[in-house]
C-alpha positions as a Python dict, from the first residue, in 0.01 Angstrom:
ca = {
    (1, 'X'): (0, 0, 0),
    (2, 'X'): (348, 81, 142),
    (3, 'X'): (379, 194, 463),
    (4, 'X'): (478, 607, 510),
    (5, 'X'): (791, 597, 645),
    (6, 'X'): (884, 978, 741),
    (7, 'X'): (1136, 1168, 992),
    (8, 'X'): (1019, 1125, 1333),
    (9, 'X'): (1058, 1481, 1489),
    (10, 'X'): (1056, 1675, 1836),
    (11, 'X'): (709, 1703, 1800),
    (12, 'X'): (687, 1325, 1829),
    (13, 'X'): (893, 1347, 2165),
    (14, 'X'): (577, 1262, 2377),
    (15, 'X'): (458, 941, 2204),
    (16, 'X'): (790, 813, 2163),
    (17, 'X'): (895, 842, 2502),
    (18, 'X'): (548, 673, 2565),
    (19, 'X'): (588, 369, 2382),
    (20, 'X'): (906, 297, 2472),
    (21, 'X'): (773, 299, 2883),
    (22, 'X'): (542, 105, 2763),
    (23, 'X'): (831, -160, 2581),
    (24, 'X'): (1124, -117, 2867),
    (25, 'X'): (747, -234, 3111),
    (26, 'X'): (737, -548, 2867),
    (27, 'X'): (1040, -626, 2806),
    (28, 'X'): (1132, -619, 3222),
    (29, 'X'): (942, -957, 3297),
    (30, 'X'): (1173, -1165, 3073),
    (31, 'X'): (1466, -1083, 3297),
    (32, 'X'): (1366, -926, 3593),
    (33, 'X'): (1699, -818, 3739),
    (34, 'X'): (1928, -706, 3448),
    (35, 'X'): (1575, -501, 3289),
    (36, 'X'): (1444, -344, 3592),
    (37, 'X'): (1377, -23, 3508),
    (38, 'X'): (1552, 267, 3740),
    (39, 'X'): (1269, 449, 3931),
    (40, 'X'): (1323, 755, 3734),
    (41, 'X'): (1386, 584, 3378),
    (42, 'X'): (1108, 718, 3193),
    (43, 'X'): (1264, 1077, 3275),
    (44, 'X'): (1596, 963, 3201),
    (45, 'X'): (1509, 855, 2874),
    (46, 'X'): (1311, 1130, 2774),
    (47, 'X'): (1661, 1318, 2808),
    (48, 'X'): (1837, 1059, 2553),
    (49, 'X'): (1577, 1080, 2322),
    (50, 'X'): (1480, 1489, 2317),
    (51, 'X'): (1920, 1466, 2276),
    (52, 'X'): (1891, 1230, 1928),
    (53, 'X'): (1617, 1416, 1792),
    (54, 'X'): (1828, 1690, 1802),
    (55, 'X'): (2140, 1539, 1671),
    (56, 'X'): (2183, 1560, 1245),
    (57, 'X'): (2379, 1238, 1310),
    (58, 'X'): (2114, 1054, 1433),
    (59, 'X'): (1868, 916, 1150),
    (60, 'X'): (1507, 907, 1294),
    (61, 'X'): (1230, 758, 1164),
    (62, 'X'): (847, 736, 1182),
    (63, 'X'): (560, 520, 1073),
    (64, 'X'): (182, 521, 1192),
    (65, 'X'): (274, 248, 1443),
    (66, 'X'): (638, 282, 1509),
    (67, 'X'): (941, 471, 1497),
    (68, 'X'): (1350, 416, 1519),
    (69, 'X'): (1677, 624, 1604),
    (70, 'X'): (1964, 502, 1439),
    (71, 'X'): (2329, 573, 1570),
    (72, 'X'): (2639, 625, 1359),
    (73, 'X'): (2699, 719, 995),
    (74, 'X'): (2619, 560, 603),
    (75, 'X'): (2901, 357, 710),
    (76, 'X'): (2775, 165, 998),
    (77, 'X'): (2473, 270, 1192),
    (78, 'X'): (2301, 48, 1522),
    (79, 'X'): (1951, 64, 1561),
    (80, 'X'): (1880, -18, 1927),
    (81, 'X'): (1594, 274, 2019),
    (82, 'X'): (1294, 119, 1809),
    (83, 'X'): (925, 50, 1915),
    (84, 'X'): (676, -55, 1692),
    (85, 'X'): (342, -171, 1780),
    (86, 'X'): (217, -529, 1831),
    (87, 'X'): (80, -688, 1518),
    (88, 'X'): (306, -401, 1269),
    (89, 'X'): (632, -555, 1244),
    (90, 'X'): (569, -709, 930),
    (91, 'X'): (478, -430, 702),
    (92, 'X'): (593, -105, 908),
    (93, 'X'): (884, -256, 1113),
    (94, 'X'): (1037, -421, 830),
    (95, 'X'): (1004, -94, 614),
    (96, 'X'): (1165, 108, 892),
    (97, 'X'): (1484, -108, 877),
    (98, 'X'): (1453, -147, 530),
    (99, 'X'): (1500, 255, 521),
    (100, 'X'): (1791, 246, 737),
    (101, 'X'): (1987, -55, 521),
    (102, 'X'): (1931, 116, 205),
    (103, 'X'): (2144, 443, 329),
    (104, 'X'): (2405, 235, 511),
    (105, 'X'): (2632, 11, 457),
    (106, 'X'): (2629, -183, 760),
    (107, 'X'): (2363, -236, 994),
    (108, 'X'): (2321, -345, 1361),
    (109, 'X'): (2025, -437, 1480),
    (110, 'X'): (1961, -529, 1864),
    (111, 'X'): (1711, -812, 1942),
    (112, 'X'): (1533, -897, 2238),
    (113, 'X'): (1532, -1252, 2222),
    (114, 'X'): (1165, -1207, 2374),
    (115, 'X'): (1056, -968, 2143),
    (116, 'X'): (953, -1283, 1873),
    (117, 'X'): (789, -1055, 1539),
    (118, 'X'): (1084, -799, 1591),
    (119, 'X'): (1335, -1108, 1569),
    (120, 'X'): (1128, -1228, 1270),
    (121, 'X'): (1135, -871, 1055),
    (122, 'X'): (1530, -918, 1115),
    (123, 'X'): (1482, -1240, 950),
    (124, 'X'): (1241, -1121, 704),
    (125, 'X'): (1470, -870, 586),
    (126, 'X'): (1766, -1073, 526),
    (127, 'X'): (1984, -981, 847),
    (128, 'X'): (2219, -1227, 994),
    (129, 'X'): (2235, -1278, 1322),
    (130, 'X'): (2570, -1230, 1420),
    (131, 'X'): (2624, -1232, 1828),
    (132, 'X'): (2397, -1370, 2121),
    (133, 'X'): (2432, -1213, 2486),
    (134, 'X'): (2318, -1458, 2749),
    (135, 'X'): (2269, -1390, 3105),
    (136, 'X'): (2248, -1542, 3465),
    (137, 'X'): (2099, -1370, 3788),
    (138, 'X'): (2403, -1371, 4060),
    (139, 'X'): (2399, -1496, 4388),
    (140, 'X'): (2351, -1185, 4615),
    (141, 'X'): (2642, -1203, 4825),
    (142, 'X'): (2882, -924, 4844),
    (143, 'X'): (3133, -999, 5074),
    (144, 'X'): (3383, -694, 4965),
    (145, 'X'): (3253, -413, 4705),
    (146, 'X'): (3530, -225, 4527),
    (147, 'X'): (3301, 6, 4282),
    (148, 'X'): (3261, -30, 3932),
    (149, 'X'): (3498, -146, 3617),
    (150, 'X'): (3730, -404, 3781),
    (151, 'X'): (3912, -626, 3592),
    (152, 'X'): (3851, -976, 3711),
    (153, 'X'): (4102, -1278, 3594),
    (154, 'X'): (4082, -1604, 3687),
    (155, 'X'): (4229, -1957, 3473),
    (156, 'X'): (4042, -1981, 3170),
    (157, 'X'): (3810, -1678, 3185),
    (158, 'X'): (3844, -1271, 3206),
    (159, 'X'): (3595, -1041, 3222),
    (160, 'X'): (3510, -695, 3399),
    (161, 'X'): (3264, -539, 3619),
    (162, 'X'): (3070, -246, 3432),
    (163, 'X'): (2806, -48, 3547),
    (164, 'X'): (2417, -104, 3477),
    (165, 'X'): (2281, 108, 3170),
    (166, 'X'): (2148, 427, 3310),
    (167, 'X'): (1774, 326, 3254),
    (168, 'X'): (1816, -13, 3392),
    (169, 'X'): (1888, -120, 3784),
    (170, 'X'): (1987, -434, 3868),
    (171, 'X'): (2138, -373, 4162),
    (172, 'X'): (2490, -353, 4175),
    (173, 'X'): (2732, -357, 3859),
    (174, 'X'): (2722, -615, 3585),
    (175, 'X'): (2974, -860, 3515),
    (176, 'X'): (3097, -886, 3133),
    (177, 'X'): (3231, -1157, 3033),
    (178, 'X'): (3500, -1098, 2812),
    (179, 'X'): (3664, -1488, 2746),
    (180, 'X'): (3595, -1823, 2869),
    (181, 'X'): (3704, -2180, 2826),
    (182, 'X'): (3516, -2380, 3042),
    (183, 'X'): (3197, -2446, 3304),
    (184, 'X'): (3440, -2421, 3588),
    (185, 'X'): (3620, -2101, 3481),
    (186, 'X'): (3290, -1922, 3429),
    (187, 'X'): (3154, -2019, 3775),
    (188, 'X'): (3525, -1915, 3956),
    (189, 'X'): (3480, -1590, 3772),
    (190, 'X'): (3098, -1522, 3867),
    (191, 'X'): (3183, -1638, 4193),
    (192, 'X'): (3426, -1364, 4241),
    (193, 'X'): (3257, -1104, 4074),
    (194, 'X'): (2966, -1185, 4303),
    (195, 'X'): (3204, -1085, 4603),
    (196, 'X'): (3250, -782, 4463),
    (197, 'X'): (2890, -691, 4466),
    (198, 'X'): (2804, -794, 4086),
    (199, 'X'): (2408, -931, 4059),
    (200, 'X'): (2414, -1051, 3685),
    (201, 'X'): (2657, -1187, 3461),
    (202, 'X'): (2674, -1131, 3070),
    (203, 'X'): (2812, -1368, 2852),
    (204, 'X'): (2844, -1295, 2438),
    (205, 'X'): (2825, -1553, 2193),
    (206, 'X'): (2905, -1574, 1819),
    (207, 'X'): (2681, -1709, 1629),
    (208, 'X'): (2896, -2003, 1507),
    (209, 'X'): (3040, -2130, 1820),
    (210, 'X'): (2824, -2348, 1915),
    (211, 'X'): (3087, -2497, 2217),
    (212, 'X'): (2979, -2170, 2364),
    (213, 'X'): (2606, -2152, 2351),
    (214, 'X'): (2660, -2521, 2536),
    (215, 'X'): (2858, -2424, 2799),
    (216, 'X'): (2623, -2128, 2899),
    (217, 'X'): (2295, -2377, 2908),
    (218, 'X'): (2477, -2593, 3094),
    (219, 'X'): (2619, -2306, 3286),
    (220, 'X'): (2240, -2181, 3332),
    (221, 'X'): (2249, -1899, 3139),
    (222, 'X'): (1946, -1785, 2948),
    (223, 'X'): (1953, -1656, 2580),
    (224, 'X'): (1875, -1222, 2625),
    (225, 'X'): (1979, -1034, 2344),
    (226, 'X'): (2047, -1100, 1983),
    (227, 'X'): (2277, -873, 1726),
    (228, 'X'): (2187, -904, 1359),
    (229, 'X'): (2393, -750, 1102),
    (230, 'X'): (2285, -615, 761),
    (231, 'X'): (2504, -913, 523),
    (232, 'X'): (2870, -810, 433),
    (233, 'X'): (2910, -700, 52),
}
């Protein structure tokens, strides 16, 4: 038997803002500094949430065991806001995206690397995984803090402080690393960006350059977050 897939509505407000505490608790452990939770996340959330409900744009979804908001239009749409339960991901998770890639023609799917059976419905569903974000905890020494959303530059790497995402505290901003060509560039550049108060640097990685994904392990970086994308036509 199929599972129901059905809009997920206001009404559902309360057990979605639930499970997702319950997920963002979860997911925390497998990087402790970039997922800490703010103190007040849970309300914070709630906010984003009772907002997509609310939005026509937004397509929301529901199943016995899980639910998803999906972002954009039939031309692209991200699904990043999806919680289904342990042990569902098979049947119910997979028909949630499945819903989703049949209205739109491209899909983006964000990944937990952690989060193994919602990697494997990705898989299961024909996705591609298209981008990897790695991180590394900085060393806490902030010698001079200029704020947020500096441009850093240094020989063979660029990248930019941004701030934390509003549910998640880390401590200070977040370093994005926006090029790199070697080991030593990366350090100079989290070395700086340390200075300036930054506790964890990102790092993305397409899925075919594998030079990359080398220099971050050797670099000490640890895989986070993977993008899948519905297949191009």
């Amino acid at each position: 038997m199929s599972p129901d897939v059905r809009p997920l509505t206001a009404d559902d407000l309360d057990w979605v803002v639930e499970t997702t505490r319950a997920r963002r608790e979860a997911l925390a452990p497998h990087a402790p500094r970039f997922w800490r939770p703010v103190p007040d996340a849970t309300e914070r959330h709630r906010a984003f949430l009772a907002r997509l409900l609310d939005d026509p744009a937004a397509l929301a979804l529901r199943t016995d065991h899980g639910h998803l908001l999906a972002l954009g239009d039939a031309t692209r749409r991200v699904v990043d806001d999806m919680v289904v339960a342990e042990g569902s991901w098979a049947d119910e998770g997979v028909a949630l995206l499945r819903a989703v890639v049949e209205v739109t023609t491209t899909v983006r799917f964000v990944v937990p690397v952690a989060e193994t059976e919602r990697y494997a419905a990705a898989e299961a569903l024909g996705l591609r995984l298209v981008e990897t974000w790695w991180h590394r905890d900085l060393p806490l020494v902030q010698v001079r803090g200029e704020g947020e959303r500096v441009e850093l530059s240094t020989v063979g790497a660029r990248g930019r402080l941004v701030p934390a995402p509003p549910v998640h505290d880390p401590g200070g901003p977040v370093l994005l690393v926006l090029e790199v060509e070697t080991g030593a560039a990366l350090a100079a550049l989290e070395a700086e960006a340390a200075e300036r108060g930054a506790t964890v640097s990102v790092v993305s990685q397409r899925a075919d350059d594998l030079m990359r994904e080398l220099l971050l392990v050797d670099a000490g970086h640890a895989r986070t977050t993977a993008f899948f994308e519905t297949p191009a036509p």
